[in-house]
C-alpha positions in Angstrom: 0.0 0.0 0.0 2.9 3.0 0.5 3.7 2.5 -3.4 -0.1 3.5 -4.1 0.1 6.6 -1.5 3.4 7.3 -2.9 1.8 7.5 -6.5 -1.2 9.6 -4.9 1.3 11.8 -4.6 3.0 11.7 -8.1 1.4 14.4 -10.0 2.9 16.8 -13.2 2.1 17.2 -16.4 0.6 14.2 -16.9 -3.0 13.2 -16.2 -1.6 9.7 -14.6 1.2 9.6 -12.2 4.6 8.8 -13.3 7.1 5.9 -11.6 9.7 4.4 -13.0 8.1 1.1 -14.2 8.7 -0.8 -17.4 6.0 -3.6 -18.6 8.0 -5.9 -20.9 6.9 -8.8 -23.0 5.8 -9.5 -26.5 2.4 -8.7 -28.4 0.3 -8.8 -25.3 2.3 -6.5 -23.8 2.4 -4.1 -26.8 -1.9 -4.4 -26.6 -2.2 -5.8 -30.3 -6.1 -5.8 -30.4 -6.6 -2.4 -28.5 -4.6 0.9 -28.0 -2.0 0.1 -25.8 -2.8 -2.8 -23.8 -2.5 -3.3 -20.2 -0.1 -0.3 -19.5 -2.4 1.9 -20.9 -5.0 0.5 -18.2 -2.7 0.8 -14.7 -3.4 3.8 -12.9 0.3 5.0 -13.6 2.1 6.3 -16.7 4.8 3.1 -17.7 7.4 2.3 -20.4 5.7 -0.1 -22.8 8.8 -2.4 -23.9 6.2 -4.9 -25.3 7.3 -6.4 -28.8 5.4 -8.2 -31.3 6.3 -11.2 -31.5 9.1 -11.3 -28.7 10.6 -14.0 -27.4 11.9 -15.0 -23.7 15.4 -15.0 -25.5 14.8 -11.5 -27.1 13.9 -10.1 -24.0 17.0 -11.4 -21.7 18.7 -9.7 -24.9 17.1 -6.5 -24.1 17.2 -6.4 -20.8 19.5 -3.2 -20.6 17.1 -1.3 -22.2 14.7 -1.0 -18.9 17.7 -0.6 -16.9 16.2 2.5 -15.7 13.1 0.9 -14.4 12.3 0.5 -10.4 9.4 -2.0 -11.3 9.2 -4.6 -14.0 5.8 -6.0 -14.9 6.7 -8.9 -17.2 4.9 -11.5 -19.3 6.4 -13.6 -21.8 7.0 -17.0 -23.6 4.0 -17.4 -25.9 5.9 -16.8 -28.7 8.9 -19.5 -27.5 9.2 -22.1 -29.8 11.3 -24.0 -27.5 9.0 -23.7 -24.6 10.2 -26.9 -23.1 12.8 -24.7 -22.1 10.8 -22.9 -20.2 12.4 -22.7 -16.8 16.9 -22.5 -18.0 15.2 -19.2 -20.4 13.4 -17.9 -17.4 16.4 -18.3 -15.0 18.8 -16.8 -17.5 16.3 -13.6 -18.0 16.0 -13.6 -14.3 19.7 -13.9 -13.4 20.4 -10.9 -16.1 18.0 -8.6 -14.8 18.8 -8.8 -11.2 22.4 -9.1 -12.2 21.6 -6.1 -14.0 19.8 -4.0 -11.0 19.4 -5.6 -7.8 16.8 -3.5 -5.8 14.3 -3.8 -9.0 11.1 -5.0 -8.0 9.9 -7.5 -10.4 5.9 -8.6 -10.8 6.2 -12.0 -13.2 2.9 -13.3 -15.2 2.7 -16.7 -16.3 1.7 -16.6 -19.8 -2.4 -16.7 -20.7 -4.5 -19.3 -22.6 -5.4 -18.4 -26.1 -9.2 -18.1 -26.8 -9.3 -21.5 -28.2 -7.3 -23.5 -25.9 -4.9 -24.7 -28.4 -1.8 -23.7 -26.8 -3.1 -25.3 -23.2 0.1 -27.7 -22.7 2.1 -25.4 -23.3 1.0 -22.9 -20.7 0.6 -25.7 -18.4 4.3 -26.3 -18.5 5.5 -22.3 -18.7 3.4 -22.1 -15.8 5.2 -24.6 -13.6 8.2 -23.8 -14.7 7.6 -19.8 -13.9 6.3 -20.9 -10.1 10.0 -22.8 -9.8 11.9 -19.8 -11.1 9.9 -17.5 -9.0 10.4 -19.6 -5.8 13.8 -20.1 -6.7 14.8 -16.5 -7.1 12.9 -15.1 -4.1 15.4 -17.8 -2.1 17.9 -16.1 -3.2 16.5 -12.6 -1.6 15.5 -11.0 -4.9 12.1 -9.0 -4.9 10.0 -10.9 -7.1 6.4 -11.3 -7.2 4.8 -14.6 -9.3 1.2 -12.9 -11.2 -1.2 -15.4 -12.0 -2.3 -14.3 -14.8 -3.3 -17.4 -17.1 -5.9 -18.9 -14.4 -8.4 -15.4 -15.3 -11.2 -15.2 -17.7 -10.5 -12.7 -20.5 -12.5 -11.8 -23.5 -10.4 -11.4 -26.7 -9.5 -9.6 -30.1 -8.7 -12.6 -31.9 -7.7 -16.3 -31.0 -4.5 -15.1 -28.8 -4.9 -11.2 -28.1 -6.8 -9.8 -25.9 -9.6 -6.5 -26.5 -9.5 -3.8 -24.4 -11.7 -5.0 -21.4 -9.1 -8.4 -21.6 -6.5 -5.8 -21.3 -8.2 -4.0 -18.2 -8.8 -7.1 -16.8 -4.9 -7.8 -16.9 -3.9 -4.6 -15.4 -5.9 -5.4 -13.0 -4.9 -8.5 -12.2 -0.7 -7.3 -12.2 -2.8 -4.3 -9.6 -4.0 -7.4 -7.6 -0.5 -8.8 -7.0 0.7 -5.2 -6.0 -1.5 -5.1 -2.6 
């Protein structure tokens, strides 16, 4: 709850407070299907770092690019071809971020069900591998928060990407695992 005061507090220019905060992923991050996606529906101004098509792989690759970030909302692995790989990619992008910064404060999102269900084992496994990485990692004292994200009910844009109330309902449930 002080991180929500402390954004009460945020004012400016802007008609949304500002923190340093950097949601990073792939097309669902980006908001294919609305305007902006789920950073466009948190109560704060963010970076967007969300690629189309991105990869866990591109995103450990890019991971100096939100080295200025205080909070990382991140969702990825939809895209990863090699998602039996799940949890050595995970650990790799989570060993180079925290490598990279510390003291970041990092809310992770298991990857979401596509309309249609076909990408269900898949999730399954990215999902169990995420919940080791994310136990693993907060062993090792690093501030990271798992986001349940794929056990929600969203309504879509197509058969993978959400619209924008699936987006709101995302933000809100990243919000949820702020509290």
């Amino acid at each position: 709850m002080p991180l929500l005061l402390f954004l009460a507090g945020c004012g400016g220019a802007s008609s949304k407070p500002y923190i340093p905060a950097y949601c990073v992923g792939d097309s669902l991050t980006y908001g294919v299907g609305s305007s902006g996606g789920y950073p466009k529906s948190l109560p704060f101004a963010t970076v967007n770092s969300g690629v189309r098509g991105d990869t866990t792989s591109g995103v450990t690759a890019r991971v100096s690019g939100f080295k200025q970030a205080d909070i990382v909302f991140l969702m990825i692995g939809h895209n990863d071809k090699d998602w039996l790989n799940a949890e050595a990619k995970y650990t790799a992008l989570a060993d180079k971020v925290f490598t990279q910064k510390p003291w970041v404060k990092v809310y992770w999102a298991n990857v979401i069900l596509d309309r249609d269900g076909a990408y269900l084992a898949q999730c399954e496994f990215q999902d169990a591998a995420l919940r080791k990485v994310v136990a693993r990692q907060r062993s090792l004292g690093r501030d990271v928060t798992f986001v349940d994200a794929y056990h929600q009910t969203y309504t879509y844009s197509d058969h993978v990407h959400l619209d924008e109330a699936g987006y709101k309902t995302l933000a809100r449930v990243f919000m949820d695992a702020m509290e």
